[in-house]
PAFI-322743 format. One record per residue (C-alpha): residue number from 1; x, y, z; residue in one letter. Coordinates in steps of 0.25 Angstrom, whole numbers. Layout:
BEGIN
{NUM,{X,Y,Z},A}
...
end
This chain:
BEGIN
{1,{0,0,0},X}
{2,{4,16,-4},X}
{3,{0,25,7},X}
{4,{1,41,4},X}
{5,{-3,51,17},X}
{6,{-8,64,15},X}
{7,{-11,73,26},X}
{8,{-17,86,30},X}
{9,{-13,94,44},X}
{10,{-24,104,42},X}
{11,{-36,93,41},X}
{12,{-45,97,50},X}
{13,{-49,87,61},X}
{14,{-62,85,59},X}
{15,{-61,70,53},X}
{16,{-66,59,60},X}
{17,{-54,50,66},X}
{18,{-53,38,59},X}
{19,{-51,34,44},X}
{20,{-57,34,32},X}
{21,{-53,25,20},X}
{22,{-58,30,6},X}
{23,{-55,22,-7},X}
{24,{-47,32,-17},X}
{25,{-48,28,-30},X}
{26,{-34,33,-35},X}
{27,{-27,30,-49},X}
{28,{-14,22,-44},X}
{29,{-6,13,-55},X}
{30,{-6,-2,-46},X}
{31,{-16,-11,-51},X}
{32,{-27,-16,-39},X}
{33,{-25,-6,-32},X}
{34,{-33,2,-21},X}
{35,{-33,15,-16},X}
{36,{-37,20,0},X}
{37,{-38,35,5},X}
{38,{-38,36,20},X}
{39,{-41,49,27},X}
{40,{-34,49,43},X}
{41,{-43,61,48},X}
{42,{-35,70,59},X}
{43,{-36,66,73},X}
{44,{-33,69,87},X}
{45,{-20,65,86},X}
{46,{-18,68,71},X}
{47,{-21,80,65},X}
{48,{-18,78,50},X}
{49,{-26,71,41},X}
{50,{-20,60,33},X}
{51,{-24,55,20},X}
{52,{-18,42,14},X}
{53,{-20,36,1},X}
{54,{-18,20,2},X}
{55,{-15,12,-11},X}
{56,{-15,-3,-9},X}
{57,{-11,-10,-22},X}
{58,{-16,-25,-23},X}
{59,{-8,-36,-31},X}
{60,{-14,-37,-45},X}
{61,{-19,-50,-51},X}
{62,{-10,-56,-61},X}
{63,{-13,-66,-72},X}
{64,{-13,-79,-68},X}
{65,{-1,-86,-74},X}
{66,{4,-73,-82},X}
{67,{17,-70,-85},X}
{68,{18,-56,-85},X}
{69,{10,-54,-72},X}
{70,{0,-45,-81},X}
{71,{-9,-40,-70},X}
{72,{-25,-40,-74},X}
{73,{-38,-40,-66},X}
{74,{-45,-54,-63},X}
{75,{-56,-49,-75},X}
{76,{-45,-50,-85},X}
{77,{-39,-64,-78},X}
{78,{-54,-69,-80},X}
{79,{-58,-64,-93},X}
{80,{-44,-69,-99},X}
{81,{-46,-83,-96},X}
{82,{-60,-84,-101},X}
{83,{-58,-78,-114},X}
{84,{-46,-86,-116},X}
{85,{-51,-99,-110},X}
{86,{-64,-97,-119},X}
{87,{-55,-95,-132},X}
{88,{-48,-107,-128},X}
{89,{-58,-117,-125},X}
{90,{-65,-111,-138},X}
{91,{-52,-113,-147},X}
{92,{-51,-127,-141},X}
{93,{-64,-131,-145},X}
{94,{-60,-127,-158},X}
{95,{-47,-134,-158},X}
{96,{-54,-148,-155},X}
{97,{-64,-146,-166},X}
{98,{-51,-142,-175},X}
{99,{-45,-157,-170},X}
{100,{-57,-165,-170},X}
{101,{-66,-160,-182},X}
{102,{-73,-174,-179},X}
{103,{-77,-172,-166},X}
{104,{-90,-166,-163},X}
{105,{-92,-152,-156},X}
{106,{-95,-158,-142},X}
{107,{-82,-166,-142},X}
{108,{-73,-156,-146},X}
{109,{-80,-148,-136},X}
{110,{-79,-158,-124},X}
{111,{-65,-160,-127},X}
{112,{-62,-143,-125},X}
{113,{-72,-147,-112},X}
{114,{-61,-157,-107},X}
{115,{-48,-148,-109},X}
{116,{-58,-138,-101},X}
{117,{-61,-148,-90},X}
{118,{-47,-154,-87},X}
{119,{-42,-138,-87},X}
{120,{-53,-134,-78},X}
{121,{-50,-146,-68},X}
{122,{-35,-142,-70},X}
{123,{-36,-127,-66},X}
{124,{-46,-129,-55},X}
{125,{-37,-140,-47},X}
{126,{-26,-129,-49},X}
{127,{-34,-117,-43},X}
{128,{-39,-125,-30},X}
{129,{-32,-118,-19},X}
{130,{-33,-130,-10},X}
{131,{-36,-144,-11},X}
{132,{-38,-147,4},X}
{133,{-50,-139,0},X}
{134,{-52,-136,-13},X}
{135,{-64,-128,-11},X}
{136,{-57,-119,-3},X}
{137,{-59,-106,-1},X}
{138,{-73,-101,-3},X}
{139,{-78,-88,-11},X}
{140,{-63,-85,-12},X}
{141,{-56,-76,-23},X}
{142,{-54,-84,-35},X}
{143,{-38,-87,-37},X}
{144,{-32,-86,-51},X}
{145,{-31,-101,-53},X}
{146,{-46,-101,-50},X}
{147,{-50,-90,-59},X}
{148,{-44,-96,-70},X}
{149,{-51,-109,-69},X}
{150,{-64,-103,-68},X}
{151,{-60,-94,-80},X}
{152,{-56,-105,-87},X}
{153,{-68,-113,-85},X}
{154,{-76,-100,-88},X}
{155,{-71,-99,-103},X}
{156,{-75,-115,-105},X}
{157,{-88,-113,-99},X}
{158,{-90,-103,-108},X}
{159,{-84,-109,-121},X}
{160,{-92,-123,-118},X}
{161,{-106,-116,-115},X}
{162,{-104,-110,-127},X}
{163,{-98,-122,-137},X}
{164,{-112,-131,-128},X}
{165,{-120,-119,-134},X}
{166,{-115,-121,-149},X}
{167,{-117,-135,-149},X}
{168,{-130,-133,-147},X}
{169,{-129,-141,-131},X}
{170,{-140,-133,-125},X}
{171,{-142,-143,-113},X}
{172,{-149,-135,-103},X}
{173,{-139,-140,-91},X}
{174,{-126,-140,-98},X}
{175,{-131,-125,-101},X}
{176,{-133,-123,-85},X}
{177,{-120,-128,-83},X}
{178,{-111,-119,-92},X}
{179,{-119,-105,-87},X}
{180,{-117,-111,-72},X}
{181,{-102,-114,-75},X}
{182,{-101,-99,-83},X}
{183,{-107,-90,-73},X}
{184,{-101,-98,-60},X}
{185,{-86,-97,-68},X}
{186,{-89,-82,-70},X}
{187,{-96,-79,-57},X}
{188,{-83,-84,-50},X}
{189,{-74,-78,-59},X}
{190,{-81,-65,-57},X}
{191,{-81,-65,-42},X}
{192,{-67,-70,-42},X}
{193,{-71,-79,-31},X}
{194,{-76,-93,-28},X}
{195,{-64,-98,-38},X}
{196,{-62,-110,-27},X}
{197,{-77,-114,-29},X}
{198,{-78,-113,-43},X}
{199,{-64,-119,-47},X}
{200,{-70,-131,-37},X}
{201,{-84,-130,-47},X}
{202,{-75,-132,-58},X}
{203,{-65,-143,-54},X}
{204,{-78,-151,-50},X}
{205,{-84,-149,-64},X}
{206,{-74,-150,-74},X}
{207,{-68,-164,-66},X}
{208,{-78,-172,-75},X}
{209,{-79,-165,-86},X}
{210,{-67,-171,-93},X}
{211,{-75,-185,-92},X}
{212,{-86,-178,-96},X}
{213,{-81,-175,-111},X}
{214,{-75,-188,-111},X}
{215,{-87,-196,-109},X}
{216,{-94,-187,-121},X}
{217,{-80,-187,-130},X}
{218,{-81,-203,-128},X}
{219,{-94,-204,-134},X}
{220,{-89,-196,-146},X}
{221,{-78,-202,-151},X}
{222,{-86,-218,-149},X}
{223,{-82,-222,-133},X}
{224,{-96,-225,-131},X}
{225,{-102,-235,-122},X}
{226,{-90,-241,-119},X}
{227,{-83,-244,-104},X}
{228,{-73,-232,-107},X}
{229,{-87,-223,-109},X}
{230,{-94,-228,-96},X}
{231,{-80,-226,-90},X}
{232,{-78,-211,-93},X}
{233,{-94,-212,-90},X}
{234,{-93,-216,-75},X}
{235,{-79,-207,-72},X}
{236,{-86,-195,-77},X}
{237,{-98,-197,-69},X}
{238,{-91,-202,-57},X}
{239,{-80,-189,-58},X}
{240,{-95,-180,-60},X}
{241,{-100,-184,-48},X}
{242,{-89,-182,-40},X}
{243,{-84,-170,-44},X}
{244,{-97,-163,-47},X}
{245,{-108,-169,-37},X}
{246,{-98,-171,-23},X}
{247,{-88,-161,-26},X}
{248,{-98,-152,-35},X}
{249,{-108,-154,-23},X}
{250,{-98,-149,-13},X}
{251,{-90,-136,-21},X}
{252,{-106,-131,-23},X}
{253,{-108,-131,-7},X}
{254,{-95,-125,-3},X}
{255,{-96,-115,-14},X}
{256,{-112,-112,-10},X}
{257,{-109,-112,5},X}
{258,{-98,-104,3},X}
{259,{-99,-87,4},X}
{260,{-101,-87,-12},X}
{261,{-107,-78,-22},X}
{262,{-122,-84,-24},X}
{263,{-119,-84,-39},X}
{264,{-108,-95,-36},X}
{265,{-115,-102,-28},X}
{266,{-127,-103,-36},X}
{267,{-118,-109,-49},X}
{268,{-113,-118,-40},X}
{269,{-126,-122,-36},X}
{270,{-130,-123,-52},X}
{271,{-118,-131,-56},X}
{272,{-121,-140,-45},X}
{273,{-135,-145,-50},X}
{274,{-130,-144,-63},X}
{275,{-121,-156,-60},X}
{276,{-131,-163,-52},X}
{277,{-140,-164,-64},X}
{278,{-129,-168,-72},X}
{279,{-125,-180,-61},X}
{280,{-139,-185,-64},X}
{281,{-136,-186,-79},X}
{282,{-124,-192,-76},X}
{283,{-127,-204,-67},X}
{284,{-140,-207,-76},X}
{285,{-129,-208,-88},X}
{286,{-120,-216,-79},X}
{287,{-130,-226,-76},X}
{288,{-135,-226,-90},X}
{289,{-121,-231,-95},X}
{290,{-119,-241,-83},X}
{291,{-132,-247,-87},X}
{292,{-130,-247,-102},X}
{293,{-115,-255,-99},X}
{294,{-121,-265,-89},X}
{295,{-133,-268,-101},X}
{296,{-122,-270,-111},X}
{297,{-114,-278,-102},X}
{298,{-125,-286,-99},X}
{299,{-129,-287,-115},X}
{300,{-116,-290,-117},X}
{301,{-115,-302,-107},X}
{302,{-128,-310,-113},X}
{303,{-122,-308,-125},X}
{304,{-111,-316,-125},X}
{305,{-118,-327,-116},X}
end
């Protein structure tokens, strides 16, 4: 901090005896930085008055990761990483429809979806800032590695709500899960909050989506109904309800519980139901497919007697 005093012995003593702090907004050239006006009115045992200007610089924020240090405002941060995230996932897209001109929309799709999953999980185990308690702490400031994540994420969110749109998937619950995912994502990124709450959303989330893709790609390229299928069938499943119904089911509390905005909590909350709907579907498929093998099986069997 920079103190200057001023002071004046012919102030009359007529000011109350205590002091008074003024914000004064004066031009000074160090970034994040504020500026304090304090008047010491005259006393009994002090008969001038003393006027001091305070100027308390704060450390900038940096770029994470930047070489040169360049000094920019989270907004800048933010914004960087979804526009370049969305140009990214978009350009990929492109690239696997370059490589794979026999490939249907959807697949080529689904496999940008998988790069997306396996970096999201990456970035998310990277930014928790303990694992003896990973949802720790509550409603705190979002750190870098946590924005980025949630950046990130934004800019696939976006790019596949948008790639779902033109391919004419007009699902009324996959619909609901990308506007959930978009406005809890920018919600915490505009608080610059709850990044410990959210990364935990998203590590929850995107763990069984690389299964997810799978089992679909599998279908397109002739793995079907067969024990490799049922396989990525029953881990996928298995890895959904874990992740998302008994650690889903217990980010949702602590992040409702805790002293967050109701906008959080309520996408939390939406995401949450979400998933339980889609845990339905997915046991009625499992035990579609465990039933179908056991027919074949025992079709199989008479067969050969």
């Amino acid at each position: 901090s920079i103190a200057t005093v001023f002071y004046s012995d012919s102030a009359p003593v007529t000011h109350a005896a205590s002091v008074t702090s003024l914000p004064l907004p004066l031009y000074t050239p160090v970034a994040d930085c504020s500026t304090s006006l304090l008047f010491l009115p005259p006393s009994a045992n002090r008969s001038s008055l003393y006027i001091i200007i305070i100027v308390e610089a704060r450390p900038p924020r940096r770029r994470a990761g930047s070489g040169w240090g360049r000094i920019e405002t989270m907004e800048d941060f933010v914004l960087s990483y979804v526009v370049t995230g969305l140009a990214f996932w978009s350009t990929a897209f492109l690239v696997m429809r370059a490589l794979m001109p026999k490939r249907s929309y959807e697949f080529c799709n689904r496999a940008v979806s998988t790069m997306h999953a396996v970096a999201a999980v990456c970035m998310a185990c990277l930014s928790v800032q303990e694992w003896s308690c990973p949802v720790c702490p509550l409603n705190a400031p979002s750190s870098p590695r946590q924005m980025r994540a949630l950046a990130v994420t934004l800019s696939y969110m976006i790019y596949d709500g948008a790639c779902c749109h033109l391919s004419g998937d007009a699902r009324l619950d996959n619909a609901l899960h990308h506007l959930i995912s978009i406005v809890g994502l920018a919600a915490g990124l505009a608080y610059q909050r709850c990044g410990t709450e959210l990364v935990a959303c998203l590590l929850v989330t995107e763990i069984s989506s690389p299964l997810l893709h799978l089992r679909e790609m599998l279908k397109e390229l002739g793995v079907k109904d067969t024990d490799l299928n049922l396989l990525v069938d029953i881990l996928f499943a298995v890895t959904f309800s874990v992740a998302r119904m008994v650690c889903g089911t217990y980010v949702t509390y602590r992040t409702v519980t805790a002293d967050n905005p109701i906008l959080i909590k309520t996408m939390a909350t939406s995401l949450l139901l979400v998933s339980a709907y889609w845990f339905l579907r997915i046991l009625r498929m499992v035990r579609h497919k465990i039933g179908k093998k056991r027919l074949a099986s025992k079709a199989a069997g008479k067969g050969s007697m």
